[in-house]
Structure formats: C-alpha cells, structure tokens
N, C-alpha and C positions, 0 to 999 in steps of 0.2 A: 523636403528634398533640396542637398543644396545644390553646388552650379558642377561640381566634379560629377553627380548623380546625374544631372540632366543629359550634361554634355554626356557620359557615357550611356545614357539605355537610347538614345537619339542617335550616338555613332552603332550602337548596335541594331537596333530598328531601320534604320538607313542601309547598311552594309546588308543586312538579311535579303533588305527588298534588290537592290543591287545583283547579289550573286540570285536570287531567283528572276533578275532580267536578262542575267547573263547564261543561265543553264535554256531560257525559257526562245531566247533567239537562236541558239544550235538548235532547240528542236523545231522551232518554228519560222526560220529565217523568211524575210520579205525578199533579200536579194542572194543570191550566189557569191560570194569570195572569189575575187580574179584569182587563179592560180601565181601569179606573178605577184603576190603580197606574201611574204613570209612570216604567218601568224606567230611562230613560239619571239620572234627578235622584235616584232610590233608590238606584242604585248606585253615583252618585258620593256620597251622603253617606254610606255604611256604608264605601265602599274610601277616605272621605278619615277617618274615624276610625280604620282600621286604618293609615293614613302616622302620622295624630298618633301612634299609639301605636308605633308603630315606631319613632320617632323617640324616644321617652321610653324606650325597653328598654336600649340600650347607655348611657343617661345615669343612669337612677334605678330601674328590674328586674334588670338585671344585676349593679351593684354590691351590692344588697342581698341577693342570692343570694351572690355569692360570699364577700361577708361571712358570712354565715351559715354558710354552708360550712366553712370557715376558721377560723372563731369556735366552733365547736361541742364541744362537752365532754362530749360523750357516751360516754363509755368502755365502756358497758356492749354497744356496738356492736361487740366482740368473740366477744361468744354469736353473732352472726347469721350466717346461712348464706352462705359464700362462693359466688364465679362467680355462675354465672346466677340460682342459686335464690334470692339474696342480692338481686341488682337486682329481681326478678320480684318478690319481698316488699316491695320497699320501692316498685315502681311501684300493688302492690294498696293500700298505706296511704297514699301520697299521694292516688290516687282515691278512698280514702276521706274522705282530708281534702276533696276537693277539693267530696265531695257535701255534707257540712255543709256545708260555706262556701256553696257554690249555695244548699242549705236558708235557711241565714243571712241571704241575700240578699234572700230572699224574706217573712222574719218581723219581720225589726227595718229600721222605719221611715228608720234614716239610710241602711243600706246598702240600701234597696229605692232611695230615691233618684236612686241610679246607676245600679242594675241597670234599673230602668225604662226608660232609652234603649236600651235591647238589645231589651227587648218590645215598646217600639213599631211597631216593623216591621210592618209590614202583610202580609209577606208571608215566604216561607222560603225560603231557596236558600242556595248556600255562603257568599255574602258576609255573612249574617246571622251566620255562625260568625266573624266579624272585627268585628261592628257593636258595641262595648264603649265608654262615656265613660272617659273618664283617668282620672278620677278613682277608677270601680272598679278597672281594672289597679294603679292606686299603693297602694289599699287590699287588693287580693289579695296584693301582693307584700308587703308590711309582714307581712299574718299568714301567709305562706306561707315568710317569712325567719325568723318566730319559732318556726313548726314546723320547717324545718329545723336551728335551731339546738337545739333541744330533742331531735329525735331523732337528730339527725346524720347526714341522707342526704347519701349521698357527691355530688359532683359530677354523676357518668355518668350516675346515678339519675335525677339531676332533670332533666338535659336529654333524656334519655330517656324521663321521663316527660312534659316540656311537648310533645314531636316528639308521642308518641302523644294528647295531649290536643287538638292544634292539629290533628290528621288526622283524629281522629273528630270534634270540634267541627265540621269540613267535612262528613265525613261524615252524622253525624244533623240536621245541618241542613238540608240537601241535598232538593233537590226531585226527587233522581233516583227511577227506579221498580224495585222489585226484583221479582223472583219470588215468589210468596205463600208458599213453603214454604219460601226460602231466607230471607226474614225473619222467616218463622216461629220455624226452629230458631237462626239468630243472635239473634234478642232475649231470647232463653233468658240468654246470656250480656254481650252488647255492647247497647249502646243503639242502635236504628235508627232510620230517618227518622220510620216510624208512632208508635216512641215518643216520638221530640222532636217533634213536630207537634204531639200534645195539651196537651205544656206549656204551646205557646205559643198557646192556645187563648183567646177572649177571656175566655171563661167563667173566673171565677179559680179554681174549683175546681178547674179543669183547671189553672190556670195552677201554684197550690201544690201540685203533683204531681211525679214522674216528673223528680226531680233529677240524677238519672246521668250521670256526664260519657262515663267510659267502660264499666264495666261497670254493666250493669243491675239484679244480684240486690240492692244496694243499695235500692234502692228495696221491694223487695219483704220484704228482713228485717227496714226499720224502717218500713213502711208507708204507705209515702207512693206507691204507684204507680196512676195510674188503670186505672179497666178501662175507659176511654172509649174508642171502635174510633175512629182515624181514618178521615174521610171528607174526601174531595178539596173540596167546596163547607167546610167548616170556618173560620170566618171568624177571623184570627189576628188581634193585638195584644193594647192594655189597652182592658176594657170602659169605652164611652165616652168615647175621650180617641185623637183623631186624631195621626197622627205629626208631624212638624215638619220646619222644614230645618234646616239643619247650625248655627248659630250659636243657635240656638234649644233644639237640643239639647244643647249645650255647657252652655246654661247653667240648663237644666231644674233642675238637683241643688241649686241656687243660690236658687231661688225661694222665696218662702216659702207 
C-alpha cells in the first residue's frame, strides 16, 4: 500500500467515525444548546475552516512530514522496539509532544494568537474538534516536522498517530453523553468529553488546564489537570470576548 492509499482509507475511517460522533451526540446529547447559538452559521464557520485546512494538508502538512521523514538521521532508532511495541512507543511520545505544543499554545502570546480562534466557540460538539486557523496547523506542522526529524518516527507512526489524534479530537470534543462509570474508568487513561469541556471553560483557569490530546495521565504527571467537575450549564469560550464570523476570524491572529 502506498502513502496516497494510506493517507485515504485513514481520511475515510477517521471521517466515518466523526460523522457517527456527530449523529451520535443529537441523539445523545450531555448538555442542551443555549438557544442563543445559532447552530446552521456556527457550523458553517468551524466545517469552512476545516475545508481551508484541508485544502493546505496535501500542499504544505504533507510535504513537510514527509520531508521530515525522509530527512531524518536518526540512527540511534535501531535500539527501538520493533512491530507493534515499536509504533505503540512512538504514538505515546508523539502525544506527548503533541501535549507540550497544546501547553505551548496556551503560554506564549504569538502562538495563543491562533490557538484563540479554536476557543472561541461558544459551544462543543465534533465540529469544534476541526475549528483550527491556518495559521496554527502551518505552525504545528513546522515543529511537529522538526520533531520528527530529530527523532525519526517512521512514516506508519505518524499517520497513525494523526488517524488516532483526529478521532479522539472528535471524540473529547464531542457533546455526546456517556455512562458515569464508563467515563469514569476511561478518563483514567484517554481524555473524555467531561475532561475537554473544562478546558474550554471561560474561566481561564480552567481554560490553562487539562491539555491531553489523547491520553490523559499527562496531565496529571506534570500537573496541569483540573479537578473542576463538568457541569452541563458551563458557560465555554474566552472570558469576555464574543466569537466572530469566518473572515474575522481569519484574521484575529493579524490584529494588533
């Protein structure tokens, strides 16, 4: 199989599991929709930022990946464990990279910039797991190229790890309702929707918390995880600052 094969039965496996997060929280919803969100103009600006970036992956995310890839000189990448245990090591240190860089996002002023148009959301459901400006994806990929050339995760790795990051991104974002003791024992290990829902709390305490993309004890070894209980009334975004429309948030990062 080559890398056009991959990258597509992963962009369709990925997207299936998505639209069944997204049929699965209307029928299952954890919280109520404030009447005061107007869902068809929210969901077209979060699903026309995931076309732009769609459209930027095969042009300027993928060449830099596979450069990387490619480019990489890492030899010492013969100690590491082959078959599974080998991929499974390198998907736990990419999520780890992957929780700095969120952390990152959140402390240094230029990259909060971007990451800001993700918070603004008013609200949480799948499409919030796609609501990213360009501008952060081109700067993810830049230092996400420079870690894999340094450590030299194979190809299979990486796409394997973005599949599982782009499904629980849907996942914890996800306004579906789970069972109280089957999110109990999964947030032991995986982020759930109760723990991404405090992130995106307005309160920024809440907001500088609870950075796990996909597993959770992250948070917890370096400290950064609230004990705030989500509650369904929880009012999301950035305190103080209403979300925008599409051209406006384009160019949020831009302002002075």
């Amino acid at each position: 199989m080559d890398i056009s094969e991959l990258v597509f039965y992963k962009s369709i496996l990925v997207l299936g599991f998505l639209l069944l997060l997204f049929v699965s929280e209307r029928k299952w919803p954890a919280a109520q929709r404030p009447d005061v969100i107007a869902t068809p103009r929210r969901l077209g600006k979060n699903l026309s930022l995931w076309l732009c970036n769609s459209a930027l992956s095969p042009l300027i995310v993928l060449p830099i990946t596979l450069f990387a890839v490619n480019q990489s000189a890492a030899d010492w990448r013969t100690v590491w464990p082959g078959d599974g245990w080998g991929i499974a090591l390198d998907i736990l240190l990419l999520d780890l990279w992957i929780y700095w860089w969120h952390r990152a996002n959140h402390r240094l002023p230029l990259l909060w910039r971007f990451h800001r148009v993700h918070h603004l959301d008013q609200w949480l459901d799948v499409t919030s797991a796609v609501r990213f400006h360009f501008g952060e994806v081109v700067l993810s990929a830049l230092v996400r190229g420079t870690v894999i050339l340094l450590v030299g995760f194979p190809l299979l790795s990486v796409i394997l790890f973005e599949s599982l990051v782009l499904a629980m991104a849907g996942f914890h974002h996800s306004n579906i309702r789970l069972p109280a003791n089957l999110e109990k024992w999964l947030s032991l290990v995986i982020v759930t929707p109760s723990i991404h829902w405090v992130h995106h709390h307005i309160d920024q305490r809440d907001t500088d918390s609870n950075y796990g993309a996909i597993f959770s004890f992250w948070d917890r070894l370096f400290a950064s995880r609230s004990d705030k209980v989500r509650e369904p009334a929880m009012p999301i975004g950035v305190d103080q600052t209403k979300d925008e429309g599409l051209w406006s948030l384009l160019l949020i990062p831009f302002r002075r």
